[in-house]
VEXDREN-2710 file (C-alpha; in Angstrom, 1 decimal):
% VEXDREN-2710
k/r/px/py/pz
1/UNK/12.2/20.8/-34.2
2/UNK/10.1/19.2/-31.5
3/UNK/11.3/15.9/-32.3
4/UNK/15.0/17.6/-31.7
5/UNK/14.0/18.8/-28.3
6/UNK/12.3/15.9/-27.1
7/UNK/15.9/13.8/-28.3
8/UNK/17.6/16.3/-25.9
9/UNK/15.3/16.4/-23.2
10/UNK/15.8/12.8/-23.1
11/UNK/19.6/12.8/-23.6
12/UNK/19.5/15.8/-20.6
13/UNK/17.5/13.2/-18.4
14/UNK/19.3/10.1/-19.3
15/UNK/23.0/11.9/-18.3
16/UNK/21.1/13.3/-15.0
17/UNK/20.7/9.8/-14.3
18/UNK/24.2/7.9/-14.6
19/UNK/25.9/10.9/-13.3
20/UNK/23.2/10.5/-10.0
21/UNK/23.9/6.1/-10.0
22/UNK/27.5/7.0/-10.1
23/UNK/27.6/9.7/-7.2
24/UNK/25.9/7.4/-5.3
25/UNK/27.8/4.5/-5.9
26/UNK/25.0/2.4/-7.3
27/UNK/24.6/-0.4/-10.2
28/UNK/24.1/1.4/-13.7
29/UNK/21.2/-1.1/-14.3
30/UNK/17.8/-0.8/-16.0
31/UNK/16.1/-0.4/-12.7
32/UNK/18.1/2.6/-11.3
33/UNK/18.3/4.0/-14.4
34/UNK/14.3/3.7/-14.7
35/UNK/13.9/5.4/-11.2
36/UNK/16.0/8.3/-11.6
37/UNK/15.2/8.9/-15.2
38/UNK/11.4/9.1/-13.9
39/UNK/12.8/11.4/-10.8
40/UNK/14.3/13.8/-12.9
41/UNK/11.8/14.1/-15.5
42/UNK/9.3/14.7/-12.6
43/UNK/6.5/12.2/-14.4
44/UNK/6.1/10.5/-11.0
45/UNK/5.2/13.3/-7.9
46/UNK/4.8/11.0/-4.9
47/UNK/8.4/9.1/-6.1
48/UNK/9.8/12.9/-6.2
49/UNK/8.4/13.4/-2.8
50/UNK/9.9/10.2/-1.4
51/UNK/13.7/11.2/-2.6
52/UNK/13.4/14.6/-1.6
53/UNK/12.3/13.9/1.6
54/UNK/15.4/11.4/2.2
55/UNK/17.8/14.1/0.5
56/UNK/16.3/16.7/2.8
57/UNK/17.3/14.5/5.9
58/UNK/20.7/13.6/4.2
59/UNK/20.1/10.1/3.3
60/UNK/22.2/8.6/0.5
61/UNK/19.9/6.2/-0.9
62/UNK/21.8/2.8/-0.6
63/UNK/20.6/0.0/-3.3
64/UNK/18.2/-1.3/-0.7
65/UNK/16.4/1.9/-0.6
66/UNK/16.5/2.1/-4.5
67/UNK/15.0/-1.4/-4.7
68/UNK/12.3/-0.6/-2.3
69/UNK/11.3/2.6/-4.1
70/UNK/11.2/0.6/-7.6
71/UNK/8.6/-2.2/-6.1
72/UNK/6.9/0.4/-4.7
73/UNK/6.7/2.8/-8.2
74/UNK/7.3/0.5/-10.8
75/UNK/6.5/-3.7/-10.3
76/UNK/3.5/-4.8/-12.0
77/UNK/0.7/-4.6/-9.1
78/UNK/0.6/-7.5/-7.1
79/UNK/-3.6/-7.7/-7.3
80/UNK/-3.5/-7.1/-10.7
81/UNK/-1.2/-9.6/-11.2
82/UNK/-3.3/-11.9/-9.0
83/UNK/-6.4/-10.8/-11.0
84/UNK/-5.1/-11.5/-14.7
85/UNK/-3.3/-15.3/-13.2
86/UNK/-6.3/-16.4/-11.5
87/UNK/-8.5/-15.0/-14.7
88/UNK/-6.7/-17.1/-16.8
89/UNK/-6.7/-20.4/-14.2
90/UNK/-10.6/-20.0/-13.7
91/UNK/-10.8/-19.5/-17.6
92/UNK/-9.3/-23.0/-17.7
93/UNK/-11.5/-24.8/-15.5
94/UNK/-15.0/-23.1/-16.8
95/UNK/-13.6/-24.8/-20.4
96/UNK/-12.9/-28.3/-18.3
97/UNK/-16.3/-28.4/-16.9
98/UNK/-18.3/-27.8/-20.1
99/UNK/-15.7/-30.6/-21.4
100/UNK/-17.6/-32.6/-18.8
101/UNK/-21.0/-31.2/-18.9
102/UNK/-21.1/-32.1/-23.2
103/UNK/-22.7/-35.5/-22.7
104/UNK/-25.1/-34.6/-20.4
105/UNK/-28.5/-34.4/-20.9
106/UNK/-31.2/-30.8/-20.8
107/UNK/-31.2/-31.4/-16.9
108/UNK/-27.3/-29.5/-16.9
109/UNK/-28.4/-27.0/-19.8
110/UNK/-29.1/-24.4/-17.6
111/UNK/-25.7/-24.9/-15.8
112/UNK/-23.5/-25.2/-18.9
113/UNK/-25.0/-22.1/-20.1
114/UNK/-24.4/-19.9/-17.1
115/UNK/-20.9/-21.1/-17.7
116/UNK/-20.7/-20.4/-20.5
117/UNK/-21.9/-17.1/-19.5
118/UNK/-19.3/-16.8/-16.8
119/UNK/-16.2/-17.2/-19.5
120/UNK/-17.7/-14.8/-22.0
121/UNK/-17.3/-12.2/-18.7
122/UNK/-13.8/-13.8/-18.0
123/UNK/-12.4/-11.9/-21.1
124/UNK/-13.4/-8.5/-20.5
125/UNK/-11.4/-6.2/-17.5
126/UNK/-12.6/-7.2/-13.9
127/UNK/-11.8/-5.7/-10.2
128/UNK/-11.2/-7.3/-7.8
129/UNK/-14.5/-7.4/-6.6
130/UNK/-16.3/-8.1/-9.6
131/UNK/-14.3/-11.0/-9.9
132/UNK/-13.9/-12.5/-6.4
133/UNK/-18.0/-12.6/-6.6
134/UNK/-18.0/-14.4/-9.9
135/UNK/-15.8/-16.6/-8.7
136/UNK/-18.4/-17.3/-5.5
137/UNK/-21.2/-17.6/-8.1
138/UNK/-19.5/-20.2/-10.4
139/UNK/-18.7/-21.9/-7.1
140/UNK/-22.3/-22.1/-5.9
141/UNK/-23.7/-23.0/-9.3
142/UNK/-21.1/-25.8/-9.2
143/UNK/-22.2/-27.0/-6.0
144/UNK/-25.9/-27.0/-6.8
145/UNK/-25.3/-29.7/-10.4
146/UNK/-23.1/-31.6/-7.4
147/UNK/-26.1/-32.0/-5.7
148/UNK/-28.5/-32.9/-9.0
149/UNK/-25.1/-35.6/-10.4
150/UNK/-24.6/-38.5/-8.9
151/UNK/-22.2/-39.2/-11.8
152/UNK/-20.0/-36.0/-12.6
153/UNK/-20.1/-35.8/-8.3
154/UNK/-16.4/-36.2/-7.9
155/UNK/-15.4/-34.5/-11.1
156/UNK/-17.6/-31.0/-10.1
157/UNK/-16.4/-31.3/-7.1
158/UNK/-12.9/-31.3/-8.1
159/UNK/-13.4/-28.4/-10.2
160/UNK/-15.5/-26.3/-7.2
161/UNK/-12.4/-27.0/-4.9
162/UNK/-10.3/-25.2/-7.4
163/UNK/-12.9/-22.1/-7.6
164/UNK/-12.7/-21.9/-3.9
165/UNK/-8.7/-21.5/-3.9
166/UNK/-8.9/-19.2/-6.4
167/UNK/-11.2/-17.1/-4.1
168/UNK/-8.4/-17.7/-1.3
169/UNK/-5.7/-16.7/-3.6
170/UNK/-7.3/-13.1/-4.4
171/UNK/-8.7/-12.6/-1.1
172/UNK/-5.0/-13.1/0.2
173/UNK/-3.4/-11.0/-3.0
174/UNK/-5.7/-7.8/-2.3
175/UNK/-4.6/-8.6/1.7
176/UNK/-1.1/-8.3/0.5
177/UNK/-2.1/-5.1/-1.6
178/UNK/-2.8/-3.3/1.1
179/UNK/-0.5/-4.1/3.9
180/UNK/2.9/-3.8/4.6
181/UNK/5.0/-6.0/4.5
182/UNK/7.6/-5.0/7.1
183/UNK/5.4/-3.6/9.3
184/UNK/2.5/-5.6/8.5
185/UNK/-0.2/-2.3/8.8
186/UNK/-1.8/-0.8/6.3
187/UNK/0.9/0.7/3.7
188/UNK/0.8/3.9/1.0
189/UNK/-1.7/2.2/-1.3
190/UNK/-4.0/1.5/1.7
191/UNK/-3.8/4.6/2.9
192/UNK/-4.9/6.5/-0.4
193/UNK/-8.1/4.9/-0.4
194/UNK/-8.7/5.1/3.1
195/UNK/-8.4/8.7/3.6
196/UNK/-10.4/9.1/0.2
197/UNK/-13.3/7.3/2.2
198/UNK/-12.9/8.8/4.9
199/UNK/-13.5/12.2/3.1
200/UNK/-16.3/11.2/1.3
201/UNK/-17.7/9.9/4.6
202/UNK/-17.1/13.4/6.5
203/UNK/-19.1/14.9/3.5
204/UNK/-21.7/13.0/4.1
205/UNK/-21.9/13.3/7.8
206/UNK/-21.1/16.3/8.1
207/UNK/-18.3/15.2/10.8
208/UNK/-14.8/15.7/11.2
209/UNK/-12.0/14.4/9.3
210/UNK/-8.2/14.9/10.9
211/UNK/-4.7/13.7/10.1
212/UNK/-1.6/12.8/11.1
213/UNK/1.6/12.9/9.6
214/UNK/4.2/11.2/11.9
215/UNK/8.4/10.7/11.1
216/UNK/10.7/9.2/13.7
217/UNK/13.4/11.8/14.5
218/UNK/16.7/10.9/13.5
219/UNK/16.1/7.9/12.3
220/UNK/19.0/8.1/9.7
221/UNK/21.3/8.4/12.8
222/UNK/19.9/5.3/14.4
223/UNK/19.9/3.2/11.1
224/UNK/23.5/3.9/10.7
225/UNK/24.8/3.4/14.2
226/UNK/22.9/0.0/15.1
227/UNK/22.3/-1.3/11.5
228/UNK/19.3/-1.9/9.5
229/UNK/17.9/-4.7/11.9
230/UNK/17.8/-2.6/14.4
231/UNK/16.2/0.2/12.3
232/UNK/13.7/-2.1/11.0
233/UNK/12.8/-3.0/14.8
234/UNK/12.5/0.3/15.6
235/UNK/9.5/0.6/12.5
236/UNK/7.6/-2.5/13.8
237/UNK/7.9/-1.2/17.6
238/UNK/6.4/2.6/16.2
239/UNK/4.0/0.6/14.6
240/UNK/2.6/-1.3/17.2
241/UNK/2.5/1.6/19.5
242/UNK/0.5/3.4/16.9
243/UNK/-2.1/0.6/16.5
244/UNK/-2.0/0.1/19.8
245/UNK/-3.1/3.8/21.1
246/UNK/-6.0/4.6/18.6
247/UNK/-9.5/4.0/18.4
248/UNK/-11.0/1.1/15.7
249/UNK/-12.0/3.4/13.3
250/UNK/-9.1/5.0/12.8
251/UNK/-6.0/3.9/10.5
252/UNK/-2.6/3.9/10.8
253/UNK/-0.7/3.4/7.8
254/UNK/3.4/3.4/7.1
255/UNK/3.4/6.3/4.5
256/UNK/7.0/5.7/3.3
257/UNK/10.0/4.7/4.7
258/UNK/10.3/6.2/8.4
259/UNK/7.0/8.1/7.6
260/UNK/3.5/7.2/9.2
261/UNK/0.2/8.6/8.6
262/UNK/-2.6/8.0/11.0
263/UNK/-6.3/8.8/9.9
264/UNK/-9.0/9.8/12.1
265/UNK/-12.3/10.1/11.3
266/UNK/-15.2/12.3/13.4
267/UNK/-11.9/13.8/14.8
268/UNK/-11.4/17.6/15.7
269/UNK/-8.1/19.2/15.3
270/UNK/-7.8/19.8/18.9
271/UNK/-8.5/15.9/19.9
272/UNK/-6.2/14.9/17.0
273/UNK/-3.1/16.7/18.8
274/UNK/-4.0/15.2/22.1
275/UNK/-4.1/11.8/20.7
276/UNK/-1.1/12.5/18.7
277/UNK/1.1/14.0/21.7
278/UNK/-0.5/10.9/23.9
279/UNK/1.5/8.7/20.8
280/UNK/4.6/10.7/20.9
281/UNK/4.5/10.3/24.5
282/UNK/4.3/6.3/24.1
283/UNK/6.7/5.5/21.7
284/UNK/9.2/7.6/23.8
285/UNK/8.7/5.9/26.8
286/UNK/9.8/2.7/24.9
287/UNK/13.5/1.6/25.1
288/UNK/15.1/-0.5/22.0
289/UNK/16.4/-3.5/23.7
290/UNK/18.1/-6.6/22.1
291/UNK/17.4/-9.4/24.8
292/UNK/19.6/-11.8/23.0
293/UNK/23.0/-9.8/23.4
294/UNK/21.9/-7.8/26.6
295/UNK/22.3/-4.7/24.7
296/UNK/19.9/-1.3/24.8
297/UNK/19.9/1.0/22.2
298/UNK/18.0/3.7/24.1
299/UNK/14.7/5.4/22.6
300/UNK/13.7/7.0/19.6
301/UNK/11.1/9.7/19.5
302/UNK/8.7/11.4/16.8
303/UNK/7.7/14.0/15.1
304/UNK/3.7/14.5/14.4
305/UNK/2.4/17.2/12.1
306/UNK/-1.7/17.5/12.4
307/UNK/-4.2/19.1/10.3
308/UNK/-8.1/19.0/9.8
309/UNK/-10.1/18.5/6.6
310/UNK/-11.7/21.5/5.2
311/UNK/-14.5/21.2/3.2
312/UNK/-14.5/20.7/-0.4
313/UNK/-10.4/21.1/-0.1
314/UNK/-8.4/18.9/-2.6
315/UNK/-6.9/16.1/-0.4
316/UNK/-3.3/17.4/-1.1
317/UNK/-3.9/20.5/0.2
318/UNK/-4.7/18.0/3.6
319/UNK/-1.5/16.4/3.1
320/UNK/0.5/19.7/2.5
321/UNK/-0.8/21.2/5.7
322/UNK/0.1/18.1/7.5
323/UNK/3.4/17.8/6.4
324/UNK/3.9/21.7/7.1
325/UNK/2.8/21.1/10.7
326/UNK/5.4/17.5/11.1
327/UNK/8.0/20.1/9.1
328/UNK/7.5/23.1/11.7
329/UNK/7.5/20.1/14.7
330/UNK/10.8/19.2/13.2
331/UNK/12.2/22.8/13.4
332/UNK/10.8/23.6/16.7
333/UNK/13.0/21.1/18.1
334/UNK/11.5/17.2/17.3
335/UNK/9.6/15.4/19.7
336/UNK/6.9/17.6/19.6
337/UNK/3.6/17.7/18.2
338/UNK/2.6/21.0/15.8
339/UNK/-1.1/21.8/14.6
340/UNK/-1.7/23.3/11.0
341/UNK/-1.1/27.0/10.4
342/UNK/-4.8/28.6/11.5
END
């Protein structure tokens, strides 16, 4: 019987989907399929969030919007990607230099061991971290047998520059992690573990923790009247203003689509709503001008919810009071700023 119910579950879920990809005018392929199966089944909260915030402001997610969200929920991670290539690349040149190190004598035995050593590691599951500083220490006991052979001197050295690029190449993957890439701050992921910091910090310190959730108002409206070049200058622009108007231990960090979140450590509520009506202020004054065709496309303005940590809260409960207080700025007009229900 339970095998019955989960065939029509599935069946339930599956027509959900197709009759959504056809309302919307969107390609019946595995991707769509695979995002609004997951939407309708509910597996995936934060991609639940996403669409429901962009059906509560009436936005008919276009195929662009579709692709973004499946990158964003379902591509292969681009560090763990990054780790599991440039595992397999340093697992290749460990095995070229004990090719060379095999008819050299007991002064390299200590080196061909640690290397030895080093691949043994290569096979088992690595962070970032624990990898980017194996990498390093492969690369300085390379350097050292460089030093001690004349002979394998260009060979070694050969296979150290390739240890160093595989160091750039995850130092730049986790970079790319973490930011971006329209806006080129910190993005959702980024955000995550920074606010979990954050609160582990504030525990510790017994300081302050406050956050702000921030939407540009009408955003649909501007999107769909200027196009989505425009629209996408408009997200750098709030961006920049963002970065530009807090402090260096704070964050800001695009949360989703035209959704920002700003952290703000050994912050009180009442300095957080200054700060964040001081941001509201500056983006506003700003006016959307395309210099090449002499054209202005006025302002935009924002939204900004703000709410304090409380301690030993779950962090959703943060983020639900945040996005009460942006939801209640919303209602009481836009371009406002609203603190948290006391």
């Amino acid at each position: 019987m339970a095998g019955i119910e989960d065939f029509e579950k599935a069946r339930d879920l599956a027509g959900r989907a197709m009759d959504r990809m056809l309302a919307d005018k969107l390609a019946p392929n595995p991707e769509n399929f695979t995002l609004w199966y997951a939407y309708f089944g509910g597996q995936l909260p934060d991609l639940t969030r996403a669409i429901d915030i962009a059906r509560r402001d009436g936005i008919t997610l276009s195929q662009t919007h579709c692709d973004e969200l499946f990158k964003r929920f379902f591509t292969l991670d681009a560090e763990a990607q990054a780790i599991r290539e440039t595992s397999e690349r340093a697992r290749t040149a460990l095995g070229r230099i004990l090719d060379q190190l095999g008819t050299v004598g007991s002064e390299t035995d200590r080196y061909g061991q640690a290397l030895a050593g080093f691949r043994g590691e290569l096979d088992q599951a690595l962070t970032v971290e624990e990898l980017r500083a194996m990498v390093a220490a492969i690369a300085a006991e390379t350097t050292s047998i460089v030093d001690r052979q004349a002979r394998l001197q260009g060979q070694l050295q050969e296979s150290s520059q390739q240890l160093a690029e595989l160091r750039v190449v995850l130092d730049t993957a986790r970079r790319e992690a973490m930011t971006d890439g329209l806006t080129g701050i910190a993005n959702r992921r980024a955000f995550d573990q920074t606010l979990v910091a954050a609160v582990e910090s504030a525990l510790k310190d017994g300081t302050p923790l406050s956050l702000l959730m921030v939407d540009i108002d009408h955003f649909k409206t501007f999107n769909d009247t200027h196009g989505h070049l425009v629209g996408d200058h408009v997200l750098k622009l709030v961006a920049k203003v963002l970065t530009e108007g807090i402090k260096g231990r704070d964050t800001v960090a695009r949360y989703g689509g035209e959704e920002f979140a700003v952290v703000l450590p050994r912050t009180e509520l009442t300095n957080a709503v200054t700060l964040a009506d001081q941001l509201r202020a500056s983006v506003g004054s700003r006016h959307i001008v395309n210099r090449a065709r002499n054209a202005s496309y006025g302002s935009v303005t924002l939204s900004i919810g703000a709410a304090q940590y409380r301690t030993g809260e779950e962090l959703m409960a943060l983020l639900r009071r945040a996005d009460e207080a942006l939801y209640a700025a919303k209602r009481g007009g836009r371009n406002r700023v609203a603190a948290e229900a006391p």
